[in-house]
N, C-alpha and C positions, 0 to 999 in steps of 0.2 A: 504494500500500500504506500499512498507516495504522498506524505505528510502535510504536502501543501492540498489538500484535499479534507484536512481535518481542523477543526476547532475546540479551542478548550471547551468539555459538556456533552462533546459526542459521544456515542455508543459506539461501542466497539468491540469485537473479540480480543484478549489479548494473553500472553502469558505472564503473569503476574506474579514472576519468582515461583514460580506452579510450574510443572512438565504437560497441565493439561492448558487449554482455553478456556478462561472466565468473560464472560459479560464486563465491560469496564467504562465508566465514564476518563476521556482524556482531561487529563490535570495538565498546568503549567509544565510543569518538568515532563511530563509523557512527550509533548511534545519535540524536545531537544534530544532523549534519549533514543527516539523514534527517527531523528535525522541523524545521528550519528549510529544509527545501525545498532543501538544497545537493547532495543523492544522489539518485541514481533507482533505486525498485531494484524490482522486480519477484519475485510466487513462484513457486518452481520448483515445476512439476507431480507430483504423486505416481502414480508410476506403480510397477511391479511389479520396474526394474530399482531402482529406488531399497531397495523395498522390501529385494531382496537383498542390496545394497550395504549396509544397517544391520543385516544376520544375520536379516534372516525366515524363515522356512519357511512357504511356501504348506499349506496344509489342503486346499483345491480347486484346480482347474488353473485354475479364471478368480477371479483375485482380485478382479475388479472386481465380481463379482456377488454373491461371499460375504461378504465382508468378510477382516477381517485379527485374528487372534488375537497379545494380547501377554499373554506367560507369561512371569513369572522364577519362578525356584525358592528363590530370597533371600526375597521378600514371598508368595510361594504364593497369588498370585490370576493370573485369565487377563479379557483384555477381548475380546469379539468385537464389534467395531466395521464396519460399511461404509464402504466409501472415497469414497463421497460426499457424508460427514459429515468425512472428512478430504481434502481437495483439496491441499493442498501439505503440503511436504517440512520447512516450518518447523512447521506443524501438528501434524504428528504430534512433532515435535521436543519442541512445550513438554507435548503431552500427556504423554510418556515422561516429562520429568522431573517434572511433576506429580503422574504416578501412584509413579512408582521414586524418585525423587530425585538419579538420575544423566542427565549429559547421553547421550542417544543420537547417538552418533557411526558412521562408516561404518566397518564389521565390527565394529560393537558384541556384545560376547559377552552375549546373551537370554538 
């Protein structure tokens, strides 16, 4: 994974002093140990339970086929995006705050 890709608060796979993969939000220092090759971290797949764990609401029963609509009622715009232009869980992470300006976290109130 290629660091300029990630922000401090993302999700992530990572080895975390562990021989296995944990769930890890990126801290300050993940990030510099992550550019000098001292962390391994891998992205987590976006899939549909992700998708509910950050407060989505499905629009069609196959999300993978529709895409995934993001509405706040704060900025009063909606994106309908497909999930094959968002593949991982840090992805849509920095989108959200890009477009909102707040981090998307899990049971984020949409």
């Amino acid at each position: 994974m290629n660091v300029n890709e990630l922000r401090i608060g993302n999700l992530i796979n990572a080895e975390v002093g562990l021989p296995s993969l944990m769930e890890h939000y990126i801290r300050p220092h993940d990030l510099l140990d992550i550019s000098m090759g001292k962390a391994e971290v891998y992205p987590i797949p976006l899939n549909s339970e992700w998708l509910i764990q950050f407060g989505f609401k499905p629009f069609s029963k196959d999300w993978s086929k529709k895409g995934i609509i993001i509405h706040t009622r704060k900025r009063g715009y909606v994106l309908r995006t497909s999930v094959p232009i968002i593949q991982h869980v840090h992805q849509l992470q920095n989108l959200f705050f890009a477009l909102t300006g707040q981090e998307l976290t899990i049971n984020s109130p949409l």
